[in-house]
Each structure stands twice: as C-alpha cells, then as structure tokens.
N, C-alpha and C positions, 0 to 999 in steps of 0.2 A: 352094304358095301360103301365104304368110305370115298368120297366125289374127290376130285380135282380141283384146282384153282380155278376160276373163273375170269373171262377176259382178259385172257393170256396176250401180252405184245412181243414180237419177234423182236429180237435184237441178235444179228448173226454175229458170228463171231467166229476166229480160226483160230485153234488150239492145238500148241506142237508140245507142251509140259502138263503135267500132271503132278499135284500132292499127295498120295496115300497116306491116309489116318486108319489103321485099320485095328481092332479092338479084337485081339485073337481068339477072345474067350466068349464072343458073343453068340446067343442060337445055339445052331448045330455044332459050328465050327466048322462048317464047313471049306473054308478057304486059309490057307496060310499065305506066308508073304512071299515063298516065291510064287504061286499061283497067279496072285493080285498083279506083281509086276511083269508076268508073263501077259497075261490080261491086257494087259494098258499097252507094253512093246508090241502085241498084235497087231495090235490098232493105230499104228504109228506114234505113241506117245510115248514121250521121254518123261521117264519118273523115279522121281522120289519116293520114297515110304520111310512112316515113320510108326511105329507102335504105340499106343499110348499107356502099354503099359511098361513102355522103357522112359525113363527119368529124362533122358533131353527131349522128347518130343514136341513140348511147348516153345523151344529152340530153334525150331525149323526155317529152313531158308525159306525168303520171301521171293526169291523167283519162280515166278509159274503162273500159267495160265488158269488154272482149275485144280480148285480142292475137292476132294471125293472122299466124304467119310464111310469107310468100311464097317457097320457096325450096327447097333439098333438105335434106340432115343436115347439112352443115357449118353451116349458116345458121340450124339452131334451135339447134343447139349454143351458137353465139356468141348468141343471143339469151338462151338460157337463162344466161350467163355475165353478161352485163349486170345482167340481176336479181338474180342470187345477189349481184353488186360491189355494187349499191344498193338491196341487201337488201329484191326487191319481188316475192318470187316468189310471196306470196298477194295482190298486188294485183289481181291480173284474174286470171280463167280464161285459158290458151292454146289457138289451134288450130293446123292446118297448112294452107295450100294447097299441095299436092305440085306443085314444079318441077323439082327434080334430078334427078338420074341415078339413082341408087339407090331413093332415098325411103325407106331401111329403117324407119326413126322413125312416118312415117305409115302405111305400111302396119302396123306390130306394133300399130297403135290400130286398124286397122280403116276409115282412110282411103284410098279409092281410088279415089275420083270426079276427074274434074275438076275445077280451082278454081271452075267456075259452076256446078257440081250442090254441090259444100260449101256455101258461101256460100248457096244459097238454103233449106239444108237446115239454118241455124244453129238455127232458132228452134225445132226439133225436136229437137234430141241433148241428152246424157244430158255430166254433168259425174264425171268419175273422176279420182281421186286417184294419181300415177305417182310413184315410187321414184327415187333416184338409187342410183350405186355412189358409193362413195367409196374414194378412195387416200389412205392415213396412213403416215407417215412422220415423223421427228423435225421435219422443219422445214417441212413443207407438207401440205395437205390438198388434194385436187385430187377431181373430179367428172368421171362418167359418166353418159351415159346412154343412148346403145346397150351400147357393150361397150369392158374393158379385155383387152387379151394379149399374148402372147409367141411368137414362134415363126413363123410362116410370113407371117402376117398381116402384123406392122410390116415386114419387108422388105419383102411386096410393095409397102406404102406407101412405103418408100423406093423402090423398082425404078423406080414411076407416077409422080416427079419428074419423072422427065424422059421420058418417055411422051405424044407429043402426043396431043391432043384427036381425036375421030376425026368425021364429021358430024354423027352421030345421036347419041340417047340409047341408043338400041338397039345400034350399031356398037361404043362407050364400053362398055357392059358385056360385048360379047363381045370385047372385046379383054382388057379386064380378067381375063375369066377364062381365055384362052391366056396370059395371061404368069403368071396364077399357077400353071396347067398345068409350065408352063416351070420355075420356078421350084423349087417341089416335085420336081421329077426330081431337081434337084441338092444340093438343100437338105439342110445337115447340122443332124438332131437334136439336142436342147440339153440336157444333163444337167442335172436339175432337181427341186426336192421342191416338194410340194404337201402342204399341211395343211388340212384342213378336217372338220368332224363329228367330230374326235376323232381322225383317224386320218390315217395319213401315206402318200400316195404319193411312191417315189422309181423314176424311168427318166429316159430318154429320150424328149425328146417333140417334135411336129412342129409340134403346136397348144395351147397353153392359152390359153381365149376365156374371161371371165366374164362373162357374159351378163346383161343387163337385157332387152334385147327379144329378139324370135325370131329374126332375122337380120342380116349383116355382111356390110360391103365387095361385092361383085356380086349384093346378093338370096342370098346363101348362106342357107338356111334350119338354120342349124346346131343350134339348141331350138328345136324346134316347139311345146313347153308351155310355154314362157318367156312370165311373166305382169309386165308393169312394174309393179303395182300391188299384187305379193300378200308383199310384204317379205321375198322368195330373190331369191339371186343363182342362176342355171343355167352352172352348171362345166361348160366343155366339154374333154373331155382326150383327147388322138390321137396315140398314140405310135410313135416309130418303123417297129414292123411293122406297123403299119398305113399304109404308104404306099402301098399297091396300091389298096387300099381308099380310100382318100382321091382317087388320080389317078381311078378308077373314078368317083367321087362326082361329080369334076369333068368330067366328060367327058359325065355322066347330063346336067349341069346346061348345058352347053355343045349338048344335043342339047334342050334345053326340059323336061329334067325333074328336081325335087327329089329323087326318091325315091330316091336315090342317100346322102343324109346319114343314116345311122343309127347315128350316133358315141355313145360314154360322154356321158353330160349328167348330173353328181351337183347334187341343190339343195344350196345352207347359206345362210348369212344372213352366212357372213365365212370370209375364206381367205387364206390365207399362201402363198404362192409365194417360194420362192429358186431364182433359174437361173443359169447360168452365158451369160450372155449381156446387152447394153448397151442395147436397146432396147427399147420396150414403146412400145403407144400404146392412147392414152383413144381413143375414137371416132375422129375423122379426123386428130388431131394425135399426133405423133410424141416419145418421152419419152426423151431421150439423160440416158442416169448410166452410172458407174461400174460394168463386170462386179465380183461377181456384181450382179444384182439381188436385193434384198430387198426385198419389199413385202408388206404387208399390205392386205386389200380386203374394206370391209364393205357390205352394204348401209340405205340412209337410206330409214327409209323416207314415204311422202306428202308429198313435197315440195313436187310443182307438183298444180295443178288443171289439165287438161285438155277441152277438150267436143271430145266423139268420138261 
C-alpha cells in the first residue's frame, strides 16, 4: 500500500470556489460533469468546470480558491503543465478526485477515498508543499512528477500502445502487469553510468526509476520512503542479475501483494545518467533522442501547494 506524505504542516484555509478539471474518459467513468458540479454546490462551493478534453480549458479563469483535478496521473500531469506554461502554480492550492487506473499521484499524498468522501472532507485537510524533478539539458528543461527512467518501464509504455483497453480498472492493471511480466523475460539490459552523491555506478541495468513519489505504472510500490515534499529525489536501481528477483516481485504483485519490491532506492537531490539507450519517459509520456542518453536530473523543490 502506497504511504502518505510525511510531516505534513497545517495551513488553514476557507474556501468558497472551486476549478473542476475533470478528464471524462478516465477509469470507469464513472462521473460526468453535472455529477462533479453537484458534488462541489453540496458542499457549499461555487464552481467552475472545465473538460480537458474541450479546446479552451487551458483558458480557465484564474479566480478561485482550489483546483481539483477529476482524473488519473495523465490528467494532473497536463494540468500541472498548464500552470507551470501560465506561470500559476501558486495561484490556488491543488487537489485530486482519483478516477484513473493507476492513481499513483493520489495515492503517494494520501488520497484514497472516493471523489464524494474528498470533496466533503476539503474544509478539513492540511495544505503541503510537493517537489517536482526536473530534466536539464542544453536546450530544454522539462518536469516531473511521479517519476523519470530508463529501462524496462518506457518500453513497457511503448509495448501499451497498442494494448486495448480491457473492462475494468482492475482487468487494466492486471493486464498491465502480465505484459510487463512478458517483457522482462526477454528484455535486454542497458549499459549505463549513474552518478549521484559523489560517486559513480557503472553496469547493466533493467530499471533506473527516479522517483518523486512512492509508486509507478501498475501501483508498483517501488520507494515506499519516497516523500514528494522532503527535497530528494529516490534512485531506484535494478540490475541485470537481478532479474529473478524482479520477475519474483512481479508475480508477488500480480498475486495482491507488494512485498515482493525490496530494490536498491539511493536518495540525492540530483543525478546524472548516460545509457546506451533512446528512450526515457517523464511520468506517462514518452522521450525519443538520440542513443546514448545523457541526462541530468535534479530535484525542484515546493513547487505546487497541494491539500491532502
């Protein structure tokens, strides 16, 4: 089970507006938009909503007390990208109502109610301040905020292209995690150096994850100490002979249980990776350059406010 933030400080706050970002096609689908703005009027709040899969929604009026993205990780992701482009990311506090598949994002805050146990629970949470990662490079600067890596992960997110959808939320993650099962069998290791703390790893590796929150892609609980708030990044590193070990994890996980993940997790605050290899991906999106890779990856830290 994915942990909560740690050393949470209170900052009260009275909130009479609300921004709904709500992503219709996420999960179930189980809520549409008059639902959502019923939801909030219960509660006293005056709201907005805005679709994001309607063309102005990056548009949105800047009055309001709180933004609440309706949706899974792809969908705060892009919401957080909006704000950093119209440079509003301390305009309001963020929350989440969990609709996706995964919901790694809300779960590593501590979120795991249903959108109408959130929602009636605003006016009681605690406001904390969340970290991004950052990738630097000569000519771009780009953000995280679950996790960036290399290795088993961005194929499998290529592999899920073209992967149809299965019924459920539940079906969606265990397919996920049979074809990363799959994958992993045949997957060739990447020669690769890692720098970080002073000091240099060089092998073969299956996995390097750098972590902002505690888990990735199917609930994989890969840093169970992984804190979004406390200014480390959590290194996760899994090298070749550990691939028994790794199908072992998946297999724990595939049966309903974590306790299978008990990988290297180094903290730093910044770390240098060169692999010999073309892809990497930020959280859900995918980062095609030139083998090798050379990247630098530091962490930002209190970027956004959050009430959790």
């Amino acid at each position: 089970m994915n942990l909560p933030c740690k050393a949470i400080k209170s900052k009260s706050i009275k909130m009479k507006s609300v921004t709904i970002f709500h992503n219709p096609n996420a999960g179930d689908e189980a809520y549409d938009q008059q639902q959502l703005i019923t939801l909030a009027e219960q509660h006293g709040y005056q709201c907005d909503y805005y679709s994001v899969k309607e063309e102005d929604y990056e548009s949105f009026q800047e009055d309001t007390d709180l933004i609440a993205v309706a949706g899974g990780d792809g969908t705060v992701r892009s919401i957080l990208k909006v704000l950093m482009k119209r440079r509003l990311n301390t305009l309001a506090p963020l929350t989440i109502l969990p609709m996706g598949t995964a919901n790694n994002i809300s779960k590593s805050l501590g979120i795991f109610n249903e959108p109408s146990e959130v929602v009636k629970d605003w006016e009681n949470r605690n406001i904390r301040k969340i970290d991004l990662g950052e990738i630097l490079d000569e000519k771009e600067e780009t953000f995280f905020l679950e996790a960036a890596g290399f290795g088993v992960f961005p194929a499998l997110m290529q592999l899920m292209k073209d992967h149809p959808d299965e019924d459920s939320t539940e079906d969606k993650l265990e397919a996920t995690l049979k074809k990363l099962r799959e994958l992993i069998v045949t997957y060739q290791a990447r020669d690769a150096r890692v720098e970080l703390n002073g000091e240099v790893r060089s092998g073969k590796f299956l996995v390097i994850e750098i972590m902002n929150i505690s888990s990735i892609g199917p609930n994989l609980l890969l840093a169970p100490e992984a804190d979004p708030g406390d200014g480390q990044l959590d290194i996760v590193l899994i090298e070749e002979n550990e691939k028994d070990n790794l199908l072992a994890a998946i297999d724990h996980k595939i049966n309903g249980s974590d306790q299978g993940f008990r990988f290297e997790v180094v903290r730093a605050d910044q770390v240098h990776v060169r692999i010999q290899d073309s892809v990497m991906h930020l959280d859900d999106e995918l980062i095609q350059k030139h083998a090798p890779l050379d990247i630098t990856i530091r962490n930002d830290p209190k970027v956004f406010e959050f009430l959790i």
